[in-house]
N, C-alpha and C positions, 0 to 999 in steps of 0.2 A: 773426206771433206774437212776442211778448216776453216773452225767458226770465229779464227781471227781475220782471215779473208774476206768472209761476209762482212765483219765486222767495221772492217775497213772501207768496203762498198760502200755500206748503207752508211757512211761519215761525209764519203765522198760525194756521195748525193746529195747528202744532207747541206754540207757546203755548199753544191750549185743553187742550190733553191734559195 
C-alpha cells in the first residue's frame, strides 16, 4: 500500500469540493 497514493486521492478530492 502507498501512502503517497492515498495521499494524493484525498488532495484530489480535496480539490473537487
Amino acid at each position: 500500500v502507498h501512502l503517497v497514493l492515498k495521499e494524493l486521492v484525498r488532495k484530489s478530492i480535496s480539490e473537487t469540493q
